[in-house]
C-alpha positions as CSV (number, residue, x, y, z in Angstrom):
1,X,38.6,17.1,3.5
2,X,37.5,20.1,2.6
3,X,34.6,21.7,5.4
4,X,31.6,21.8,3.2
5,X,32.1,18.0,2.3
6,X,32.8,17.1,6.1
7,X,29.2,19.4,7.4
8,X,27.7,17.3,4.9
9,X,28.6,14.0,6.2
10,X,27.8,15.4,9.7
11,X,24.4,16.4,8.9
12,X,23.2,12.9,7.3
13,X,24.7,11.1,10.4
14,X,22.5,13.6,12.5
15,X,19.7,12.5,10.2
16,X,20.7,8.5,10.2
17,X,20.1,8.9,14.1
18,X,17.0,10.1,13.6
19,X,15.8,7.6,11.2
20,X,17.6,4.2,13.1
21,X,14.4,5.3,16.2
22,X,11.8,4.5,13.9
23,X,11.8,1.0,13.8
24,X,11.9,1.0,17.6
25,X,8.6,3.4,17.5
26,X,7.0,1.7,15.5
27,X,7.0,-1.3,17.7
28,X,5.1,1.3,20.4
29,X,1.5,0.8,17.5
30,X,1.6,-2.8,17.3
31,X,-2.0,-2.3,15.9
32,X,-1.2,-0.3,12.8
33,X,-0.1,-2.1,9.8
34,X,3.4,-1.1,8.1
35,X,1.7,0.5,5.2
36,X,-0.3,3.1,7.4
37,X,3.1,3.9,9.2
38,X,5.0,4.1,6.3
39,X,2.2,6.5,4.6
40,X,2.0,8.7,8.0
41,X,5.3,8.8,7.8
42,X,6.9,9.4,5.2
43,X,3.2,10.9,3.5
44,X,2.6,13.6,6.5
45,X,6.2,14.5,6.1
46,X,6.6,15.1,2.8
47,X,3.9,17.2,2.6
48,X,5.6,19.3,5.5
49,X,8.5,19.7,3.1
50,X,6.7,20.9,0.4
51,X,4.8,23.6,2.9
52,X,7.9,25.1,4.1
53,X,9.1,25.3,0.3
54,X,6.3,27.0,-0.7
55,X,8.3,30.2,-1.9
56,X,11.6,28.5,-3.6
57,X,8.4,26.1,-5.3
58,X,7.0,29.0,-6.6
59,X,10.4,30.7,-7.7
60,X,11.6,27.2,-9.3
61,X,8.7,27.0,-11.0
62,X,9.3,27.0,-14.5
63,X,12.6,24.6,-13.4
64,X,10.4,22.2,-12.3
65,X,8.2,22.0,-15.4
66,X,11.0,21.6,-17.5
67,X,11.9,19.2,-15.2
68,X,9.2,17.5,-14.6
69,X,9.7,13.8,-15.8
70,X,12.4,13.8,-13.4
71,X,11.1,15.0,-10.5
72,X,8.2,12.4,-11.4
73,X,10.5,10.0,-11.1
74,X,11.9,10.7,-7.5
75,X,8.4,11.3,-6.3
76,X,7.6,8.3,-7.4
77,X,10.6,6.5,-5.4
78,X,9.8,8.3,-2.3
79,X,5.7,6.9,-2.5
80,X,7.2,3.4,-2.6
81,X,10.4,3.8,-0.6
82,X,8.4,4.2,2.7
83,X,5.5,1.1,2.3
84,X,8.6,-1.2,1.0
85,X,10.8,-0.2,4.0
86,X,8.2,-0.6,7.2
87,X,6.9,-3.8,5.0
88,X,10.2,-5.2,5.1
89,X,10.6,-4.6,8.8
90,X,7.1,-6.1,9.6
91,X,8.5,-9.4,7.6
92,X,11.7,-10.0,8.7
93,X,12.2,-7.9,12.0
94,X,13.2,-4.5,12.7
95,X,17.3,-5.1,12.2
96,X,17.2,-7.6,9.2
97,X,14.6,-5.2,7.4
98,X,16.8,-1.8,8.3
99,X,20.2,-3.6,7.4
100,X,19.5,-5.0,3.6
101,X,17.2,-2.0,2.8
102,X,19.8,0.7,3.8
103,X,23.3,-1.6,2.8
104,X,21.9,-2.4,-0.6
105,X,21.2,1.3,-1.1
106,X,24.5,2.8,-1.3
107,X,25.3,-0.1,-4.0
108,X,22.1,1.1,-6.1
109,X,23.4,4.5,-5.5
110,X,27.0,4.0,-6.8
111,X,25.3,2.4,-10.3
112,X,23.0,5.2,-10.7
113,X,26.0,7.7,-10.2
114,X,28.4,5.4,-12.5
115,X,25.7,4.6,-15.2
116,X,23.9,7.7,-15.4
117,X,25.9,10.5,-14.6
118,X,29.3,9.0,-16.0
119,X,30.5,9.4,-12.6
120,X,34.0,7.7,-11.7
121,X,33.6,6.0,-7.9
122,X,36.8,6.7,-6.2
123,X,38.7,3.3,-4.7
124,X,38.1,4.3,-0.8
125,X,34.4,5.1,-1.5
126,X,34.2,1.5,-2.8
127,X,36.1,0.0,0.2
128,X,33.5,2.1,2.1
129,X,30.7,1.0,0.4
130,X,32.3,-2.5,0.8
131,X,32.9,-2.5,4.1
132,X,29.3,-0.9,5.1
133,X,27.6,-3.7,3.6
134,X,29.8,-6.5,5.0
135,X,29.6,-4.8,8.5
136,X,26.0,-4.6,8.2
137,X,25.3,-8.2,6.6
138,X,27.4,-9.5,9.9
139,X,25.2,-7.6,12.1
140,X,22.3,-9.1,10.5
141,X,23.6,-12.5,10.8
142,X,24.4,-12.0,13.9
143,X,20.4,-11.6,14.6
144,X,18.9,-14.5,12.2
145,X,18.3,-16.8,14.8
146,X,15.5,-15.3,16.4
147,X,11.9,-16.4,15.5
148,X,11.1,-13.7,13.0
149,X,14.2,-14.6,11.1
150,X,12.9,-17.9,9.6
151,X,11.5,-19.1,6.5
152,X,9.8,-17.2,3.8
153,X,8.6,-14.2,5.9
154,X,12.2,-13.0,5.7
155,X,12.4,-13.8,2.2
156,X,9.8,-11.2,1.3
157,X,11.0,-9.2,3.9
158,X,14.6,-9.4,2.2
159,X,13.0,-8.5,-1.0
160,X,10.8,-5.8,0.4
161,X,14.4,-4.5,1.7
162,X,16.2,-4.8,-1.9
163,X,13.5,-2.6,-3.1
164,X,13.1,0.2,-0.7
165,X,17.4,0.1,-0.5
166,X,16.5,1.0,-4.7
167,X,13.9,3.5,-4.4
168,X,16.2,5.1,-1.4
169,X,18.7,5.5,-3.5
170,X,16.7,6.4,-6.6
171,X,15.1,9.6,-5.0
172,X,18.2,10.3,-3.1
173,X,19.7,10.8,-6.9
174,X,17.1,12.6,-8.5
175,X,17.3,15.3,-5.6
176,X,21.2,16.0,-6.0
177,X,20.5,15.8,-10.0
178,X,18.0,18.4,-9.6
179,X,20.4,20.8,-7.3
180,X,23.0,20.1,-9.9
181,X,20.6,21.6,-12.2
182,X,20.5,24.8,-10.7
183,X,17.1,23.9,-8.7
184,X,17.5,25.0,-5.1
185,X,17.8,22.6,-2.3
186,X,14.6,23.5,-0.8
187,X,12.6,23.8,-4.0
188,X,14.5,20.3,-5.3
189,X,13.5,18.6,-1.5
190,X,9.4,19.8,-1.5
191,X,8.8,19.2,-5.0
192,X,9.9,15.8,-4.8
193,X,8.8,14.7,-1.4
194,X,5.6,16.5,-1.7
195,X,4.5,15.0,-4.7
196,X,5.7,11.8,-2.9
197,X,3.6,12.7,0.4
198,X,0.6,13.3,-2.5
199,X,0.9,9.3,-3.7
200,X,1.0,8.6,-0.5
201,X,-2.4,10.2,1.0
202,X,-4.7,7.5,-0.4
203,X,-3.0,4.8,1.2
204,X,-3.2,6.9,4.7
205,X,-6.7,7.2,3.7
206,X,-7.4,3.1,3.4
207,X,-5.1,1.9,6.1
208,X,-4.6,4.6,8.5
209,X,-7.7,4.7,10.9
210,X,-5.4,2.2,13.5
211,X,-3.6,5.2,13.7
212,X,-6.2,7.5,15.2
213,X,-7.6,4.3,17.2
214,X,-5.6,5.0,20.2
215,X,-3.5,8.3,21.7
216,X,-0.7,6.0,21.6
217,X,-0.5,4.9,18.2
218,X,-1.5,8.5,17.0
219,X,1.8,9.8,19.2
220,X,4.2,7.3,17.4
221,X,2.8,8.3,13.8
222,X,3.0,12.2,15.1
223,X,6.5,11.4,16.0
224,X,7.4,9.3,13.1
225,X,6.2,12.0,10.3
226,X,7.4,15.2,12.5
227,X,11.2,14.0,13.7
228,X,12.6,11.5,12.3
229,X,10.8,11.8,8.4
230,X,10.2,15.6,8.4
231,X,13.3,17.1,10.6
232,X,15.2,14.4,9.1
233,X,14.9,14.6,5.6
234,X,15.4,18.8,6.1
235,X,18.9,18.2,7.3
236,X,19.6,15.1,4.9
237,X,18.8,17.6,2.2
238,X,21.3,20.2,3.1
239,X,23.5,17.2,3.4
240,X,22.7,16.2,-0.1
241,X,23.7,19.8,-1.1
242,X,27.3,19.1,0.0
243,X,27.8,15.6,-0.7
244,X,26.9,13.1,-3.4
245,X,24.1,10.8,-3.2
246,X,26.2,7.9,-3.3
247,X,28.6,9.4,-0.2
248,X,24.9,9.9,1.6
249,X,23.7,7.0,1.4
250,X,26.7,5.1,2.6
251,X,27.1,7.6,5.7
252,X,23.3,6.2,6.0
253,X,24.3,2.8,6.8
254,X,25.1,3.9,10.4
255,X,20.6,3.4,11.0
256,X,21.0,0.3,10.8
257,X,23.7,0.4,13.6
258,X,21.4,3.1,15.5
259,X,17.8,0.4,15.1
260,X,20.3,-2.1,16.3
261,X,21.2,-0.4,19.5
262,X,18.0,1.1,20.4
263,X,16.7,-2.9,20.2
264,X,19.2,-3.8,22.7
265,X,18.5,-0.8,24.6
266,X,15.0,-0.3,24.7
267,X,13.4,-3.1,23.3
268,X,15.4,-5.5,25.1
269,X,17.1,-7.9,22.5
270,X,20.1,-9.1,23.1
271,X,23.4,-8.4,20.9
272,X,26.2,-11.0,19.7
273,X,30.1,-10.8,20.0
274,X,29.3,-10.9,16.1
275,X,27.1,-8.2,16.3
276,X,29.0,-5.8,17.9
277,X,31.8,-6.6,15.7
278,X,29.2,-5.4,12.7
279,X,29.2,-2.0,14.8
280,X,32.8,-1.5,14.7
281,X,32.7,-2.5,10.9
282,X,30.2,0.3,10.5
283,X,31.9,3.1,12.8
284,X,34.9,2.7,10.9
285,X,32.9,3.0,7.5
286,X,32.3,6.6,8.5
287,X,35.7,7.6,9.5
288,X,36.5,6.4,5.8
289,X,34.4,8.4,4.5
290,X,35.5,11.8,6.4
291,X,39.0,11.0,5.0
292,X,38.3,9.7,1.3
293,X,36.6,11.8,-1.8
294,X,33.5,10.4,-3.0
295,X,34.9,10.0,-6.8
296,X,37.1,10.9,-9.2
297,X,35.6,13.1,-11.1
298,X,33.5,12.8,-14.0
299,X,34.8,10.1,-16.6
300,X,31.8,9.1,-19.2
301,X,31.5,5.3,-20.2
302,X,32.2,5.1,-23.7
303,X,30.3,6.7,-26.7
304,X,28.7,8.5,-24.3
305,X,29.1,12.5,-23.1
306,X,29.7,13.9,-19.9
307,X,27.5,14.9,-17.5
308,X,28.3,18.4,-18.2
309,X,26.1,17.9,-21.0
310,X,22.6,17.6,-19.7
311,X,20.6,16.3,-22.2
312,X,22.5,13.1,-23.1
313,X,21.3,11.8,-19.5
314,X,17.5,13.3,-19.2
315,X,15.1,11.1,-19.0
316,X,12.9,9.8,-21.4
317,X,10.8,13.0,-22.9
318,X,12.8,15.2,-20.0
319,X,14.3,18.7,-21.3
320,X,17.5,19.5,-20.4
């Protein structure tokens, strides 16, 4: 385990902290709908990171334009990845919605990495990967029998959580595609979450006034978008600099564990034998991944080149 590698799995566990107390704030604005929190959130803060990258934008500007379908994409994936998430939460509850959005996303992750960068996945990452989602798919079951775990609100909110655990992982790829491109981390971060934060303003602009209706509900928004979306996603990007996006967004499975406890703790639910044995499943997911490489290197799928060539895996009308 070399130190870079390591740092970067500390720093996205600093960050999964961060993000497993939004759920738990959010229940503090029981007035404001899950798109305006998600817009606030995840809108305010990504303009944040494009402000503070003002001068790598400006020097990775003609990087970007050739780049530009791409970082399209990720913006794209960052606009959607907040309304889906807080949707899926409202739907299904806070620890069913955080555990199938962030334990499908290291799965989605893993295809991207195998299908479009010709990335091999090592054995332990998958055992990681494995475990993560069957530690976190006990400590949802462990929480389906309380009322907001029945019948077809949790469908949606189970689909709502398939597709933000996708767009998660898609923007979380597009970022570490553009650094291995020779885009800077900051430049890479506040082009695309700042063209994310962009798509985002008009949905703040419709469903945001519950938001300024109260100081309390304009405190948990302030505290959404500044710590856990805006400090957050600074240090996940220097993580993303260290680590691949697949090794990320596993690490990122400990939120679910963090929502989970913050529940118990502040909110007041109660936790399950079975539960807490989805904890230990997760803890030992990390310790895993300290210990294992995230792949084996770069093996393209037949007929196809490797990464090392850039064009044979631009997007459509990109320029390598």
């Amino acid at each position: 385990m070399n130190r870079s590698r390591l740092g970067g799995i500390a720093l996205i566990t600093v960050t999964s902290l961060l993000w497993g107390t939004t759920g738990t704030a959010a229940t503090f604005a029981p007035g404001a709908g899950p798109l305006a929190i998600g817009a606030a959130a995840l809108g305010i803060g990504g303009l944040l990171q494009a402000l503070i990258a003002l001068p790598a934008l400006r020097a990775a500007g003609p990087a970007l334009r050739r780049h530009a379908p791409l970082v399209g994409f990720g913006a794209l994936a960052v606009a959607v990845y907040p309304l889906a998430f807080y949707s899926s939460m409202h739907w299904a509850g806070v620890t069913i919605g955080s555990v199938v959005s962030l334990a499908s996303a290291p799965l989605a992750s893993g295809v991207l990495e195998r299908w479009l960068d010709g990335r091999a996945l090592s054995r332990r990452w998958m055992l990681a990967a494995g475990l993560g989602v069957f530690g976190s798919a006990i400590l949802c079951v462990s929480k389906t029998d309380g009322p907001a775990s029945s019948g077809a609100p949790t469908v949606v909110g189970i689909l709502l959580g398939l597709v933000a655990g996708l767009t998660y992982a898609t923007y979380s790829w597009t970022v570490h595609r553009l650094m291995s491109r020779n885009v800077s981390r900051a430049a890479s971060m506040g082009a695309v979450f700042g063209a994310g934060g962009v798509l985002l303003m008009p949905v703040l602009v419709l469903t945001g006034a519950p938001l300024v209706a109260s100081s309390q509900a304009f405190l948990v928004a302030g505290y959404v978008a500044l710590v856990p979306m805006f400090l957050g996603y600074l240090l996940f990007g220097f993580g993303l600099s260290l680590v691949p996006s697949s090794t990320a967004t596993t690490v990122t499975l400990t939120e679910p564990a963090v929502a989970t406890l913050l529940a118990v703790l502040v909110v007041g639910e109660r936790l399950t034998a079975l539960g807490w044995t989805g904890l230990t499943i997760i803890a030992a997911v990390l310790a895993i991944l300290v210990l294992a490489p995230a792949s084996t290197g770069v093996t393209p799928r037949p007929g196809a080149k490797a990464m090392t060539d850039q064009r044979a895996h631009a997007l459509p009308g990109e320029r390598a």
